[in-house]
C-alpha positions in Angstrom: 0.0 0.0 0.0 1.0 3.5 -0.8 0.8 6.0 2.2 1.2 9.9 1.8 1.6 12.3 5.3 0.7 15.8 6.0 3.4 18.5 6.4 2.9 18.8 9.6 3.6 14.8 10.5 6.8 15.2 8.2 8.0 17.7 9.8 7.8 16.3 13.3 9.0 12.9 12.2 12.3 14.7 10.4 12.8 16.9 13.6 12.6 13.5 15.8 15.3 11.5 13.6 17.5 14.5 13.5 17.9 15.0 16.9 19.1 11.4 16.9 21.6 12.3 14.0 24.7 14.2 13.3 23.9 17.4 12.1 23.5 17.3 8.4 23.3 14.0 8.3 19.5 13.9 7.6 20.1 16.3 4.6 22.8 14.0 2.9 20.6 11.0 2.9 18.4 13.1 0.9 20.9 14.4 -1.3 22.2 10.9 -2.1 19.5 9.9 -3.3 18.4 12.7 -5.3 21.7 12.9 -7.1 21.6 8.7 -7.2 17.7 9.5 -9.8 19.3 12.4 -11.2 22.3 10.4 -12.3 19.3 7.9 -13.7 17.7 10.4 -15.6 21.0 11.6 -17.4 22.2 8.4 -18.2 25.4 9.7 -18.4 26.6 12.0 -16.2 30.1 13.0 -17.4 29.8 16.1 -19.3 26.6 16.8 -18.7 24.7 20.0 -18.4 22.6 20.5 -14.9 21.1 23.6 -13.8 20.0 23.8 -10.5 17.7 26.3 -9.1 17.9 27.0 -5.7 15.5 28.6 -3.4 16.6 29.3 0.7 14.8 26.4 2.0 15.9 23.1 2.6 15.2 22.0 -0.6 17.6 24.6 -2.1 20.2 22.6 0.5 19.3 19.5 -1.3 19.6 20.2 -4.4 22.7 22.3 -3.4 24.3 19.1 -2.4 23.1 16.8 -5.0 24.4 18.9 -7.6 27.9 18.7 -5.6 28.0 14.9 -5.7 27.0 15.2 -10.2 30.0 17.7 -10.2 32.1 15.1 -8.6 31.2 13.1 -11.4 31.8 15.3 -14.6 28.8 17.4 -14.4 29.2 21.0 -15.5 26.7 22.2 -12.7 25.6 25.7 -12.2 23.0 27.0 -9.5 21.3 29.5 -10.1 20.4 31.3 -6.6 16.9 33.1 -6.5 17.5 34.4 -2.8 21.9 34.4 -2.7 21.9 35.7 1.0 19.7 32.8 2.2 20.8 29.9 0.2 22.0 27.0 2.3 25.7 27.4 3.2 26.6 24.6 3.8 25.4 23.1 0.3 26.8 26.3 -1.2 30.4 25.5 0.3 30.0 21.9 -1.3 29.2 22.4 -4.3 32.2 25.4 -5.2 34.5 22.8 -4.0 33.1 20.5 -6.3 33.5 22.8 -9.1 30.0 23.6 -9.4 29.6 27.8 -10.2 27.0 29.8 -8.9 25.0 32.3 -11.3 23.3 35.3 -11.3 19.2 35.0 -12.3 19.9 37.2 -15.7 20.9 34.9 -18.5 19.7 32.0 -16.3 17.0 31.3 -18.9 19.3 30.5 -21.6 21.5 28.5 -19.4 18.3 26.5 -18.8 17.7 26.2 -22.4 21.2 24.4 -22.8 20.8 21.9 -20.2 20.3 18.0 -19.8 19.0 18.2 -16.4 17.1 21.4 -14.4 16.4 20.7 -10.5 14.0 22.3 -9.1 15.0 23.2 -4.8 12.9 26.4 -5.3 10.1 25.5 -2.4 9.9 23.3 -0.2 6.9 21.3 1.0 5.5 24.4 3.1 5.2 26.4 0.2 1.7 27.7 -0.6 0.3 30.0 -3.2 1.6 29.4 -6.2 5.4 30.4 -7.4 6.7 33.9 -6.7 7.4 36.4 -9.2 11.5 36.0 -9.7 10.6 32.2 -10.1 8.0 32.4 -12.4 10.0 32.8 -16.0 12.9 30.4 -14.4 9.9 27.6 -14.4 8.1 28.7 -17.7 12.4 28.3 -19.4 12.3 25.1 -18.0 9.1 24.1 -19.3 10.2 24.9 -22.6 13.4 23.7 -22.5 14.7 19.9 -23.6 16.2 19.1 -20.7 14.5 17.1 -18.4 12.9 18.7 -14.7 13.3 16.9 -11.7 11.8 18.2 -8.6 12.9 18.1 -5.0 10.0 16.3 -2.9 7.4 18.4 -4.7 7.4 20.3 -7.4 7.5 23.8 -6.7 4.3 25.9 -6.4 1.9 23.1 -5.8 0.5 22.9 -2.1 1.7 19.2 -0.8 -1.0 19.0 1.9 -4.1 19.4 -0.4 -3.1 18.9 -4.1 -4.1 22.3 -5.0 -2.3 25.0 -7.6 -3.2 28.4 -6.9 -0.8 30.1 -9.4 2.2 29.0 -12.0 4.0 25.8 -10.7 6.9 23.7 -12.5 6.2 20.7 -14.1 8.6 18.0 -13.7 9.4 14.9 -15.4 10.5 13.1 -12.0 9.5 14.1 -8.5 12.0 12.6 -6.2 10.4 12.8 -2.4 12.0 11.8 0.7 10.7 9.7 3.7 7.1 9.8 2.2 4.3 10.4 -0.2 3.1 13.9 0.1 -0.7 13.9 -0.5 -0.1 16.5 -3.2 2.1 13.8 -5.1 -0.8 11.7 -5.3 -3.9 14.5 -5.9 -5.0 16.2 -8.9 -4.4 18.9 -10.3 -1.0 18.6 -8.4 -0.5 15.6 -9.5 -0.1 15.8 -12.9 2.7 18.7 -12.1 4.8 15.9 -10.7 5.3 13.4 -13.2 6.7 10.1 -12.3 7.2 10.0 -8.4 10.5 8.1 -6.6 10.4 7.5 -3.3 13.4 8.0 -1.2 13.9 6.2 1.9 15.4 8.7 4.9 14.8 6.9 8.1 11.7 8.6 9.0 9.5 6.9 11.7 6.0 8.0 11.0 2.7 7.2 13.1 0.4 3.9 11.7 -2.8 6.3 10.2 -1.5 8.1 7.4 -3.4 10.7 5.7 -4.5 9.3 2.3 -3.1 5.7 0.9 -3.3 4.3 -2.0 -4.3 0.3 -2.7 -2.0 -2.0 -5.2 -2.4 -5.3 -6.5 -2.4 -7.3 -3.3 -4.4 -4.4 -1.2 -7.3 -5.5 -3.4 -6.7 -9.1 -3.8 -7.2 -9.2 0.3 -10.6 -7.6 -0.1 -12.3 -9.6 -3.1 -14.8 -11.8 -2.2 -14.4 -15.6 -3.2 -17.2 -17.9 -2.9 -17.0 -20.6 -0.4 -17.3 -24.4 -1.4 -20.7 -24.2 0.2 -21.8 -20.9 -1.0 -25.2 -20.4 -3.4 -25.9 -17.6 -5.0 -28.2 -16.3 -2.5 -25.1 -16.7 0.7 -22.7 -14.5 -2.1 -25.1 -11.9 -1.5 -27.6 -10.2 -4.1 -27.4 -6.7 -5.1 -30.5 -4.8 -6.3 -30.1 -2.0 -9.3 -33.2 0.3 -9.3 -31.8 2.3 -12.2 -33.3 3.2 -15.6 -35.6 5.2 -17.0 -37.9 5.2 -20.5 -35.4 8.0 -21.5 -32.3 6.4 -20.2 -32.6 2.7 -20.4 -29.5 2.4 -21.2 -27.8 3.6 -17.5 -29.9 0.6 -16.2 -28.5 -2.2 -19.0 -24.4 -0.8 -17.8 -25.3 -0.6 -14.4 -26.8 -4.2 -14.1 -23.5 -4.9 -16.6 -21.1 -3.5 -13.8 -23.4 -5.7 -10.7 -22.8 -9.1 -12.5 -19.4 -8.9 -12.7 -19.0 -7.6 -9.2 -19.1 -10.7 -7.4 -22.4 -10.8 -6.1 -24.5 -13.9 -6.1 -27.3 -12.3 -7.7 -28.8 -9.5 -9.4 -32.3 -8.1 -9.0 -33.3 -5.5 -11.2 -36.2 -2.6 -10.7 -37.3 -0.3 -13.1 -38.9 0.7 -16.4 -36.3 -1.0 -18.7 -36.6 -4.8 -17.3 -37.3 -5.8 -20.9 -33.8 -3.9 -21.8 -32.1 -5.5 -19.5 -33.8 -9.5 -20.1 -32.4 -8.8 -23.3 -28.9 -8.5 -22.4 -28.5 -10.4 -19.6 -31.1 -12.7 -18.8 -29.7 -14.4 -16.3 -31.0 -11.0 -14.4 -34.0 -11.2 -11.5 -36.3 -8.6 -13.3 -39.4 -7.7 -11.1 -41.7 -4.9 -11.9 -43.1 -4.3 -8.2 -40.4 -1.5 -7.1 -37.7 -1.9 -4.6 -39.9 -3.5 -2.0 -41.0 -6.1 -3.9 -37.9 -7.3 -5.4 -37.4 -9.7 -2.9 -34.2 -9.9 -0.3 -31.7 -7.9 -0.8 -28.1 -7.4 0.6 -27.3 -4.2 -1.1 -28.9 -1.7 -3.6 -27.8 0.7 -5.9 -29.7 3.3 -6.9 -29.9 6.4 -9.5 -27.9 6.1 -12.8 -30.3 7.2 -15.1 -33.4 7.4 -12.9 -34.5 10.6 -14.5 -36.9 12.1 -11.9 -37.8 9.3 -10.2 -37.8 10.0 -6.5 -40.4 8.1 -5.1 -37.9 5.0 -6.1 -34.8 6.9 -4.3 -36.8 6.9 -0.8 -38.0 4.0 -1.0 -34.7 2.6 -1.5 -33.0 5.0 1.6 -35.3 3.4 3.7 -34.4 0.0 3.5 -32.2 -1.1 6.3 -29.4 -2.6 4.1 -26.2 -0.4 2.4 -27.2 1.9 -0.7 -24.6 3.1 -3.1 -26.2 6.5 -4.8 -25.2 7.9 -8.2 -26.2 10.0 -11.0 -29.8 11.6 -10.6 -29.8 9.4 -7.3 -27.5 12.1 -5.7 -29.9 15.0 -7.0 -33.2 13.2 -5.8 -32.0 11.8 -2.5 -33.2 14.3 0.5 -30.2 15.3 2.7 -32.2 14.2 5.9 -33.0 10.9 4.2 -29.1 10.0 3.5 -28.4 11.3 6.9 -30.7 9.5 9.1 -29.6 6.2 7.6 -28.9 3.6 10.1 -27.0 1.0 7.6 -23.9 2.5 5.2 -24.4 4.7 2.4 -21.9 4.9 -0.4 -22.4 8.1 -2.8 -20.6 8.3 -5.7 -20.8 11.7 -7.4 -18.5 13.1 -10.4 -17.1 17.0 -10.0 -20.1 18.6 -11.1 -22.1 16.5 -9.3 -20.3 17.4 -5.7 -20.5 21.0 -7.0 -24.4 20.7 -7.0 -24.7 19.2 -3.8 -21.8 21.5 -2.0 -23.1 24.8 -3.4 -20.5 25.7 -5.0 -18.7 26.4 -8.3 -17.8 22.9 -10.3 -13.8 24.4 -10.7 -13.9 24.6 -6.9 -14.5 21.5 -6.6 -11.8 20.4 -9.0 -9.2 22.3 -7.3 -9.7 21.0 -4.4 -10.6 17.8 -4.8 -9.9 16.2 -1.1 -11.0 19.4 0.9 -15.0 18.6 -1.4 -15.1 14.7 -0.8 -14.2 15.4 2.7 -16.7 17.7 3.3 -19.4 15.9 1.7 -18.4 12.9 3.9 -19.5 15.0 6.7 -22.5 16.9 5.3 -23.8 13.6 4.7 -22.8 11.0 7.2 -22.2 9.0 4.3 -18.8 7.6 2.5 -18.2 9.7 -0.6 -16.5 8.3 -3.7 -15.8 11.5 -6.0 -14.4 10.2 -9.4 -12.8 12.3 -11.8 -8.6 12.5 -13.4 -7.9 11.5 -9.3 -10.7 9.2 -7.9 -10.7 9.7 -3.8 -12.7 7.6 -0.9 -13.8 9.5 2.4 -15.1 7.9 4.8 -18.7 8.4 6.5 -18.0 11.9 8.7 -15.2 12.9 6.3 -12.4 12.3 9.4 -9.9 9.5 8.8 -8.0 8.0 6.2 -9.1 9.0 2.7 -8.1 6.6 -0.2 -7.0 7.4 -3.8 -7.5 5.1 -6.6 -4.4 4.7 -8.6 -5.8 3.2 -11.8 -7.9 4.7 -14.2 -7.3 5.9 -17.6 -8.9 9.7 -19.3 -10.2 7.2 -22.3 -12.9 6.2 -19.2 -14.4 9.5 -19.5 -17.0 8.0 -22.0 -20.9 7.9 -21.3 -21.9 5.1 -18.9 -18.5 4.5 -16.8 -20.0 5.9 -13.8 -23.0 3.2 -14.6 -20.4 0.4 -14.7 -18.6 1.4 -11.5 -22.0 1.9 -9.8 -23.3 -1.8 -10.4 -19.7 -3.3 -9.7 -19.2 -1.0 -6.0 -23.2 -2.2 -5.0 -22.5 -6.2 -5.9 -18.9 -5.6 -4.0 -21.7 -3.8 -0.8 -23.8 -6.8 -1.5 -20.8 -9.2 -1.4 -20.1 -8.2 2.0 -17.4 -5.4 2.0 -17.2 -2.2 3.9 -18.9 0.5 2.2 -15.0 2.0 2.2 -13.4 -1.1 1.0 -16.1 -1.7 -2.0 -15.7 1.7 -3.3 -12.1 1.0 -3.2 -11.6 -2.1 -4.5 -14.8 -1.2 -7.3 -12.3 2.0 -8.5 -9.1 0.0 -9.0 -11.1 -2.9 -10.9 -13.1 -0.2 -13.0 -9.9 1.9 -13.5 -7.8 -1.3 -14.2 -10.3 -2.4 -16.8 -10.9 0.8 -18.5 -6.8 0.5 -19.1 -7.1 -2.7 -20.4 -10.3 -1.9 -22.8 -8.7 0.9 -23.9 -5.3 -0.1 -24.7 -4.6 3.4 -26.3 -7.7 3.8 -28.1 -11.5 4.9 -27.8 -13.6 2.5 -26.1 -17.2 2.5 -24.8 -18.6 1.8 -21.0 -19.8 -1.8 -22.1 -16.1 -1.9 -23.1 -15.2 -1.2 -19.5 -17.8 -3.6 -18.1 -16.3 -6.5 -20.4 -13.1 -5.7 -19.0 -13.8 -6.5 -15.3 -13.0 -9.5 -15.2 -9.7 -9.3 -16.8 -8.8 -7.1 -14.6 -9.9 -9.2 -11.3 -8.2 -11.8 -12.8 -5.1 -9.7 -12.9 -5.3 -8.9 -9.2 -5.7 -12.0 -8.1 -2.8 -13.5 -9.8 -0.7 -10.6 -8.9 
């Protein structure tokens, strides 16, 4: 599993180990191993070009001393100092002897142009807001320039804590970090800023309840149900999909698509396009008598494509089993309703959707992507999946750990993916998994088998659907 830490907790666990270490000592782990993926990148590091530039925090120091070590090697290495009276001394001293040089800001574009390698030790991981001015046409040169960006434990300008970018930020190719994910590594729109991430191991003791993680393979392996050698279909669990609509019949046929392929027992569908659904998949419990005549239930899921269905949404909140809500489900459902729910409610909302229920502005939401699922967590007492470019889990309340789904390609931004990823999360409910752990483990297998669907191409949600259980398959076996 993947685990990222607040500022704050990386702070305190680096001010622990290094009053257990000789001074500096903390600081040349890091720099080891930042000159060790540096020295990666180039390939070859005799005769190289680097350009580091060097803000007054410790990440200046890092890449101060990093840029020493290349020297030592062959590099022609030149800092380029955007505050020179508080750039870290010591790093400074190193890299002279070296026979790294130290220049001025002017012409510093054009020495970026000519490089193999720009590091980035502007900010460190307290740096909010956005770059400041002096830095701002230092980071648009190295955007344009060939050589390849590699940023100290976050790319400058992007807040670590939240994932946000208020303001120009440099885009690397490589994001080296040290001791520890930073939840900005791993969040959109920050995210994308960092490009590939390497972990750098520094000694850092850090408390067991991180602030997001991040499943892999065998994360979800360990939560996938697998049937017992005395199980029937009914002891697997059934899901029911009230879904559909005469104007949307389709949302019902991808959702029910998703639910079979979830590892539920059964599936019982509701709704006016049980004929649509017979059709495709007629090993399907059809029932025209609404939710509370569909027979037992362990799980529903409700809303893709429901049009304005409401009287179906309540009567589905008030069964005592868990509810996965999507689509026009989220826009019907009564606040109260979702509240006052005694068993687990899983909501699964896209940006604009959040936006609508938060009362507020659909970029807002995007911008600050954990700050929204948290607070709908709360609002609603329910556990909120919000998909989009980063897909993030909060628990019900919004406090705790909040996952993020690694998987996932932008070809899954097709109509009917959320309807997939609905049916597959409810049968995963209805399977017997947490509310938390369904949405989880429904995002990486919807993510994985979008990737494998697409393949580099245009696909469609019954694509995805197909995919699923290629993509279990693929967990499973590791």
């Amino acid at each position: 599993m993947r685990t990222a830490y607040s500022v704050e907790t990386v702070r305190t666990a680096e001010r622990e180990l290094m009053a257990r270490l000789p001074e500096g000592a903390l600081m040349q782990r890091a720099a080891a191993g930042l000159a060790a993926a540096c020295a990666d990148v180039l390939g070859r590091v005799y005769g190289s070009r680097v350009v580091l530039l060097v803000g007054s925090g410790d990440n200046g120091g890092d890449a101060l001393y990093a840029g020493a070590r290349l020297a030592r090697r062959g590099a022609g290495v030149s800092a380029v100092l955007l505050a020179p009276e508080r750039a870290h001394g010591g790093g400074l001293a190193a890299l002279r002897r070296a026979g790294g040089r130290v220049v001025g800001a002017d012409g510093a574009e054009a020495l970026i142009e000519r490089a193999d390698l720009v590091v980035d030790g502007i900010v460190g991981i307290g740096g909010k807001g956005g770059l400041r001015p002096e830095a701002v046409p230092l980071a648009a040169a190295a955007g344009r320039a060939r050589a390849a960006v590699v940023a100290v434990d976050l790319p400058s300008g992007v807040d670590a804590d939240t994932g946000e970018v208020r303001g120009a930020a440099v885009r690397a190719d490589l994001t080296v970090t040290f001791g520890t994910h930073k939840p900005g590594l791993l969040i959109d729109p920050a995210r994308e800023y960092a490009g590939s991430v390497r972990l750098v191991g520094i000694g850092l003791s850090l408390p067991e309840e991180p602030e997001l993680e991040a499943l892999q393979h065998a994360d979800v392996a360990r939560l996938l149900p697998v049937p017992a050698v005395e199980s029937d279909k009914y002891r697997r669990g059934v899901v029911g999909i009230a879904a559909g609509s005469a104007r949307y019949p389709g949302a019902a046929v991808l959702a029910v698509a998703g639910a079979l392929r979830g590892g539920a027992g059964a599936v019982r569908y509701v709704g006016p396009a049980g004929q649509a659904v017979i059709a495709r998949f007629p090993e399907t419990l059809v029932s025209d008598g609404g939710p509370r005549r569909a027979g037992r239930v362990q799980a529903w899921v409700v809303g893709p494509g429901a049009g304005d269905d409401a009287g179906t949404v309540a009567e589905v909140l008030a069964a005592d089993v868990p509810v996965l809500i999507d689509a026009d489900g989220l826009r019907l459902a009564e606040a109260s309703a979702v509240r006052g729910r005694r068993a687990p409610t899983l909501m699964t909302p896209h940006a604009g959707e959040a936006a609508a229920l938060l009362g507020v502005e659909r970029e807002e939401v995007e911008g600050g992507r954990l700050a929204a699922v948290r607070e709908l967590a709360g609002r609603y007492g329910a556990t909120v999946l919000l998909k989009g470019s980063t897909t993030l889990i909060a628990p019900s309340g919004g406090g705790g750990v909040v996952r993020v789904n690694p998987t996932g390609t932008s070809w899954l931004a097709t109509a009917g993916s959320g309807d997939v990823l609905s049916g597959l999360a409810g049968s995963l409910l209805a399977a017997g998994l947490s509310a938390v752990d369904a949405a989880s483990a429904g995002a990486y297998l919807h993510g994985l088998a979008g990737r494998f669907a697409a393949d580099g191409a245009p696909m469609g949600a019954h694509d995805v659907a197909e995919g699923i259980a290629g993509a279990w398959r693929s967990v499973v076996r590791g």
